[in-house]
C-alpha positions in Angstrom: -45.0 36.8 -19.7 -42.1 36.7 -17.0 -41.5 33.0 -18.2 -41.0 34.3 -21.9 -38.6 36.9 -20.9 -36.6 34.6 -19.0 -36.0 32.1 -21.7 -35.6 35.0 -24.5 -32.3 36.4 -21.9 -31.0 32.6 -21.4 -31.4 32.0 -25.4 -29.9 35.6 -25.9 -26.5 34.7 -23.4 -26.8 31.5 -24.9 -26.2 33.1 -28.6 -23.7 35.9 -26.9 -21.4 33.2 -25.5 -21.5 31.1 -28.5 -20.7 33.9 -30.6 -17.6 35.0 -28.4 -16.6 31.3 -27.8 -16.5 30.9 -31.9 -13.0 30.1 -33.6 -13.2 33.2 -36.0 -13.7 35.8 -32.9 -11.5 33.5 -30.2 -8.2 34.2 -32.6 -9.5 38.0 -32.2 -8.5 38.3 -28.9 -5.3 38.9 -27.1 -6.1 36.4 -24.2 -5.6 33.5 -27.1 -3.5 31.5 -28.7 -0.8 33.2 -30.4 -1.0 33.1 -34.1 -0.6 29.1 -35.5 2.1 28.7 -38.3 2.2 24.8 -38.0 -0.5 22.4 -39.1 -0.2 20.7 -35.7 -0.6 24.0 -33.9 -3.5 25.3 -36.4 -5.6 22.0 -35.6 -4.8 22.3 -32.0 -6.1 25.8 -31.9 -9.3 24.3 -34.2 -9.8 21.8 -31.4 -9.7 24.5 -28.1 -11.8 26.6 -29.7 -14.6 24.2 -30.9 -14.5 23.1 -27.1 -15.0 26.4 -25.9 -17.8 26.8 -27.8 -19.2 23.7 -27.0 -18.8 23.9 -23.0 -19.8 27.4 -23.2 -23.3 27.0 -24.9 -23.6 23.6 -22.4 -22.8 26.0 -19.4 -25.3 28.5 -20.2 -28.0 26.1 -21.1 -27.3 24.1 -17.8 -27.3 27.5 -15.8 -29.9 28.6 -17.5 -32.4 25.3 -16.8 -31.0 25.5 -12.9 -31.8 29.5 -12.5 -35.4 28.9 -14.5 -36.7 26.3 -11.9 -35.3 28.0 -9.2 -36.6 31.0 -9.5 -40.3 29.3 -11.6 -40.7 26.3 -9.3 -40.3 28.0 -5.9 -42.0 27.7 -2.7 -43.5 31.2 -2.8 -45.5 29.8 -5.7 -47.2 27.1 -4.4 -45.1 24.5 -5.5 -43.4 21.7 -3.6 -39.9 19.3 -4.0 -40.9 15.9 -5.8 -40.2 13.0 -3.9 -39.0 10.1 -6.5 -35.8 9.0 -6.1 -35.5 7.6 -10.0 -36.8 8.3 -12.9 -40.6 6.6 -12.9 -41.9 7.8 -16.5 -41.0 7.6 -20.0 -40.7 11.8 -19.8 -38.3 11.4 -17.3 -36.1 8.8 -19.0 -35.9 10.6 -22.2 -34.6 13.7 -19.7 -31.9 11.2 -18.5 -31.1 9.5 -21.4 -30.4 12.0 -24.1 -28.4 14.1 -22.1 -25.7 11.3 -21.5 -26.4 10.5 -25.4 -25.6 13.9 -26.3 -22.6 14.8 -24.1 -21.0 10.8 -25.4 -21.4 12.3 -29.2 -19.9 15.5 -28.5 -16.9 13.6 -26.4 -16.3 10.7 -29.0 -17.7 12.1 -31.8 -17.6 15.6 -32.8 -14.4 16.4 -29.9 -12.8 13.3 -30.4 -12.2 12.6 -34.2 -10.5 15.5 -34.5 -7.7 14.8 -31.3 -7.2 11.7 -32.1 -6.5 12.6 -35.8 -4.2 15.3 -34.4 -2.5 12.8 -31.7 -1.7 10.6 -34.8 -0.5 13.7 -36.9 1.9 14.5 -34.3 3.6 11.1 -33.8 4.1 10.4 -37.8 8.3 12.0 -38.0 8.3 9.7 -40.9 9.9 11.6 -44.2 11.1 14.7 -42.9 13.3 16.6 -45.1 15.4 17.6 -42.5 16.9 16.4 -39.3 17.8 18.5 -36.3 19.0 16.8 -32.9 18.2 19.1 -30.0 20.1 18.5 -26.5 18.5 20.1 -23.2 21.2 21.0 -20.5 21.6 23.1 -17.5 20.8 25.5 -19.1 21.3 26.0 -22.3 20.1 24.1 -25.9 22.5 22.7 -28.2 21.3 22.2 -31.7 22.9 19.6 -34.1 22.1 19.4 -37.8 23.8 15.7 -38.9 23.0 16.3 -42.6 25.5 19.7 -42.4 27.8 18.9 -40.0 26.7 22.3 -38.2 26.6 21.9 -34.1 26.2 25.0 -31.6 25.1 26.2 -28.4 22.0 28.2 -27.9 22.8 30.2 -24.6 20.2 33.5 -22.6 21.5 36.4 -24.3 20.1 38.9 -22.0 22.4 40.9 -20.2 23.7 40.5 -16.5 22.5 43.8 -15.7 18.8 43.2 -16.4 18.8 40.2 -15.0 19.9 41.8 -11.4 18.0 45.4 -12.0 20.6 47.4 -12.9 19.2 48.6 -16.1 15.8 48.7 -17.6 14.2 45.4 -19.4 13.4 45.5 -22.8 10.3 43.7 -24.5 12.3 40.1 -25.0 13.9 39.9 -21.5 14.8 36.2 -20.8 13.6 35.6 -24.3 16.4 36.1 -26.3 19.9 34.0 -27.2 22.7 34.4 -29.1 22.4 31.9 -31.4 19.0 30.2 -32.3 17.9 27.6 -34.1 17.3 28.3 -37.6 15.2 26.5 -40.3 13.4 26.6 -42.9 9.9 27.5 -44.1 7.6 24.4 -45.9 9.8 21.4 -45.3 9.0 19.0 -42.9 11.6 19.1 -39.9 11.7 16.1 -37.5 13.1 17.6 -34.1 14.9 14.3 -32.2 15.6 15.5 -28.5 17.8 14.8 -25.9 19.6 15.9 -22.0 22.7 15.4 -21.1 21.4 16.0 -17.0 17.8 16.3 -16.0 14.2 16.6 -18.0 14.0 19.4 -19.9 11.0 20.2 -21.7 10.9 21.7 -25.8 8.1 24.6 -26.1 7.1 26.7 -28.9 3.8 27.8 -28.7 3.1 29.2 -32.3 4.2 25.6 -33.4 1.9 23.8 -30.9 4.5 21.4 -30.2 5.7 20.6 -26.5 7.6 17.9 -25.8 10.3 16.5 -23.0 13.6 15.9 -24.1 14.8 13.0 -21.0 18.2 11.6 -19.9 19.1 8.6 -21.1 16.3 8.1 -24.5 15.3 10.1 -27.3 11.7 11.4 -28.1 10.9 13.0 -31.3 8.5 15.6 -32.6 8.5 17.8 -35.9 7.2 20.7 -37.4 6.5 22.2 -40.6 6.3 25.8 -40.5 4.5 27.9 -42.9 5.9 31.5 -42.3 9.3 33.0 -41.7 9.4 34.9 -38.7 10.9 34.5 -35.2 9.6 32.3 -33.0 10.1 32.6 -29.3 9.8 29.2 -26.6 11.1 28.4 -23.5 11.9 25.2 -21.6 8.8 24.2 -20.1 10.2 21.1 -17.3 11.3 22.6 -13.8 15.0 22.0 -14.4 16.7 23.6 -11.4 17.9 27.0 -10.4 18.7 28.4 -14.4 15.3 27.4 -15.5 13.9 31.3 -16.0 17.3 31.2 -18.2 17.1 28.7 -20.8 15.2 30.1 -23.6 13.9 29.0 -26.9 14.7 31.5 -30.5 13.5 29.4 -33.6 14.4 31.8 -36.9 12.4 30.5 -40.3 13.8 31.3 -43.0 12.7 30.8 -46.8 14.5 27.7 -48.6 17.5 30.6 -50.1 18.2 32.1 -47.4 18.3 29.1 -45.0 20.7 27.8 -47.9 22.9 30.9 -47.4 22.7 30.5 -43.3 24.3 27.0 -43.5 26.8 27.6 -45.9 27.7 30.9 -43.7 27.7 28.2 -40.5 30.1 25.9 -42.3 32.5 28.9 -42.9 32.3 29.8 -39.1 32.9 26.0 -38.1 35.8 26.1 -40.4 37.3 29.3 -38.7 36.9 28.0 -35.2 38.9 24.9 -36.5 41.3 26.6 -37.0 41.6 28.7 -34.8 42.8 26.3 -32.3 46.2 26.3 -33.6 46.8 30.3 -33.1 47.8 31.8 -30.7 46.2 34.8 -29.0 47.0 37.7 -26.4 45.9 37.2 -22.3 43.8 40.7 -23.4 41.9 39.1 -26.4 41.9 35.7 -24.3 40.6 37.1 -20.9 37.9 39.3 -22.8 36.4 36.8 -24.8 36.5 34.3 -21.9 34.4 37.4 -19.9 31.2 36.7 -22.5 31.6 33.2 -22.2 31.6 33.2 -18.2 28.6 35.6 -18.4 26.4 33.5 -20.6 27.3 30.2 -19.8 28.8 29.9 -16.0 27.5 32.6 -14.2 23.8 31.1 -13.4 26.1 28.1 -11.1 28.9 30.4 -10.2 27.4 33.5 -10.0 28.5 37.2 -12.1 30.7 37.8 -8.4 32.4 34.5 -8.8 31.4 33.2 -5.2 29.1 30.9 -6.6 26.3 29.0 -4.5 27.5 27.5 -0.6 27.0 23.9 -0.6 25.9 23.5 -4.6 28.2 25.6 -7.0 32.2 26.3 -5.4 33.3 29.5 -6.3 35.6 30.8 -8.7 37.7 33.2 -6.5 39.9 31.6 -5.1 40.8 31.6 -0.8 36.9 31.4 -0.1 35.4 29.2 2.1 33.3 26.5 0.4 31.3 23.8 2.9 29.4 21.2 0.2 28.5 17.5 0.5 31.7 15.0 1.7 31.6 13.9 -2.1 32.4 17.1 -3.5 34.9 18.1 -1.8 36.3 14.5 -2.3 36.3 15.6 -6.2 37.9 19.2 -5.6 40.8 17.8 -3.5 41.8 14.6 -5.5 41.6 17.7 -8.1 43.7 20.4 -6.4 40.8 23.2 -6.0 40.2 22.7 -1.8 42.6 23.0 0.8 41.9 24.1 4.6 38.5 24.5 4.0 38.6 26.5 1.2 38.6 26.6 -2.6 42.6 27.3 -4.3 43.3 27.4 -8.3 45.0 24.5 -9.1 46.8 23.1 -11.9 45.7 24.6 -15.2 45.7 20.5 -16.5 43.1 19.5 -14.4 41.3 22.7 -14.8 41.3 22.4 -18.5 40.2 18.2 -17.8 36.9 19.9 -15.5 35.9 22.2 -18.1 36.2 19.4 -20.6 34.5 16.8 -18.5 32.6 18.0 -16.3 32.9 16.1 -12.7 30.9 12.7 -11.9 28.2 13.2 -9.8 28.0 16.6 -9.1 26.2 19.9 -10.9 29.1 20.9 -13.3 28.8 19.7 -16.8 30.9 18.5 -19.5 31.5 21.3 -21.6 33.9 19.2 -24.4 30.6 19.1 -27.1 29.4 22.6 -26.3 32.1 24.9 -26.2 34.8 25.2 -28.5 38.6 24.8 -27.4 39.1 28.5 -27.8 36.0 29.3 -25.9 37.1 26.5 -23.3 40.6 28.0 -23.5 39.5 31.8 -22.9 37.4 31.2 -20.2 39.8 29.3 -18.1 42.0 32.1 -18.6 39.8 34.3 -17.3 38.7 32.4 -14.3 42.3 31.8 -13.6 43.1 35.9 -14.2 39.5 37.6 -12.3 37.4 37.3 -8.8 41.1 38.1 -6.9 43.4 35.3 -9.0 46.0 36.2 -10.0 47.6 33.2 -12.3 49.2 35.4 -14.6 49.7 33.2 -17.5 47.2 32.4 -19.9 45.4 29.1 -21.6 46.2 28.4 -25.1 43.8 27.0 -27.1 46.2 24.4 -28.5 46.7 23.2 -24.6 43.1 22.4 -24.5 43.4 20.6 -27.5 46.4 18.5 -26.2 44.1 17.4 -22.9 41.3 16.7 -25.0 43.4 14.0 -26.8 45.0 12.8 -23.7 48.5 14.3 -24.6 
């Protein structure tokens, strides 16, 4: 009678853990995947949860078997340990040989069909219906669409004062930008990825897509999404001191309204043309140049301006800055270190660093992500904040004119 209660409690945990470990109450529960709107991300969650089940119902039974004959077969009971060291009988072969039978089927068979059908699901990009290049960099996104002639940065959106616990988070902290990616609903998008520094890794969860976008070659995913909605990621690659700040905001929109976004993009591309032959006040200059610090150079720099000893120089200028021979080699020959510390030098070659970054150190070329009035406005108020006092103003015209070597 104690025998038959045991195996009706294993068979009953057995049914209890299958039940919970099914797909239909799995996507029930807030410990879960979130909620799949991709094909790739609907199979993926189709496959975790049919192995879940599987290795849930194996570890009870296994348990179960190991609990039964230890507490059935004991010593109390008059039995003793067998003393073969292989199996000897056809009983005992059959107890070894199925096992490994079953668990090759369940592997090869029933687990893996279905990857392997969603590993060559995921690497067929062939017909998309639209194109987006995606560029990882310190630590920001940059999204291109070649078909529209639309190009942006994707930047942290979230303020300063969050960030250093000054004022309360709210539910998307670190999770929101100022300008995601945007596409559409039921088209097949093929997502080609890129850095322009170190490995940076592309993660949207609710697509089920992760993939590394690495210096120097391009890799290539896609996604076909099947609901509008906002989609958050992040990068998912250790990428160096900004990498809590380099979020991921995917909008989909239905085929109208994604119409109506690009052809709203193209009028803003248009207006930032041209706005590099106006001219501006230093008080509209220096205030937009204050976002643009904020979001893009503060995480090197630092909100103070004093930046990082012996990684990022600072912006204020008359501090001390102690950094690798190299470096300083490249601040000098550029008229930004003198006596040990870092000075504001010519408003040329701080125009040509913004623009081009500096060989073989941290800061970045900024010539394909920043436009020349955002270039323009936050020289100007580098050159104007932290204690500098440069007076004048950068035009965005004179960024243009070092941009084509005039």
């Amino acid at each position: 009678m104690a025998d038959r209660k045991i195996v009706g409690m294993m068979a009953l945990a057995a049914g209890g853990l299958a039940a919970l470990a099914s797909p239909g109450a799995q996507a029930r529960r807030f410990y879960n995947f979130p909620t799949p709107v991709t094909p790739i991300a609907r199979e993926t969650l189709y496959i975790h949860d049919l192995f879940l089940s599987i290795i849930s119902v194996l570890f009870v039974l296994s348990a179960g078997v190991v609990l039964y004959s230890i507490f059935v077969h004991r010593k109390s009971r008059g039995y003793k340990a067998a003393t073969f060291t292989r199996p000897t009988g056809t009983k005992q072969w059959v107890l070894v040989v199925l096992p490994f039978l079953a668990l090759s089927f369940i592997d090869y068979v029933i687990l893996g069909i279905p990857a392997f059908h969603s590993i060559l699901a995921l690497a067929d990009t062939s017909n998309p219906a639209l194109t987006v290049r995606v560029t990882g960099s310190q630590w920001k996104w940059q999204y291109e669409y070649p078909s529209y002639g639309i190009k942006y940065t994707s930047s942290l959106s979230t303020p300063l004062d969050q960030i250093y616990g000054k004022a309360p988070r709210d539910k998307h902290f670190l999770r929101e930008v100022d300008h995601p990616l945007v596409l559409p609903i039921n088209e097949k998008v093929d997502i080609v990825l890129a850095s322009d520094d170190v490995i940076h890794s592309f993660w949207v969860p609710a697509f089920g897509i992760k993939q590394d976008a690495v210096p120097g070659s391009l890799r290539e995913t896609w996604v076909k999404i099947e609901k509008p909605g906002t989609y958050r990621g992040q990068c998912a690659e250790l990428c160096g001191v900004g990498h809590a700040f380099m979020p991921i905001v995917v909008v989909a929109k239905t085929q109208p309204e994604f119409a109506k976004w690009v052809a709203a993009q193209k009028l803003k591309a248009a207006a930032t043309a041209a706005a590099a032959n106006q001219t501006f006040t230093a008080a509209q200059l220096i205030a937009r140049g204050q976002g643009v610090y904020d979001k893009i150079c503060a995480a090197c720099h630092q909100p103070t301006g004093l930046g990082i000893p012996g990684a990022f120089p600072p912006i204020a200028g008359g501090h001390p800055f102690v950094a690798p021979p190299q470096m300083i080699a490249n601040l000098v020959a550029r008229g930004f270190y003198h006596d040990g510390k870092v000075v504001m030098g010519p408003v040329e070659n701080h125009i040509g660093i913004v623009l081009h970054g500096i060989p073989g150190t941290p800061m970045p070329a900024f010539a394909s992500q920043l436009s020349v009035l955002d270039i323009a406005s936050v020289i100007s108020f580098e050159r104007n904040s932290f204690g500098n006092h440069a007076g004048a103003v950068v035009e965005p015209v004179q960024v243009k004119d070092v941009e084509q070597g005039k």
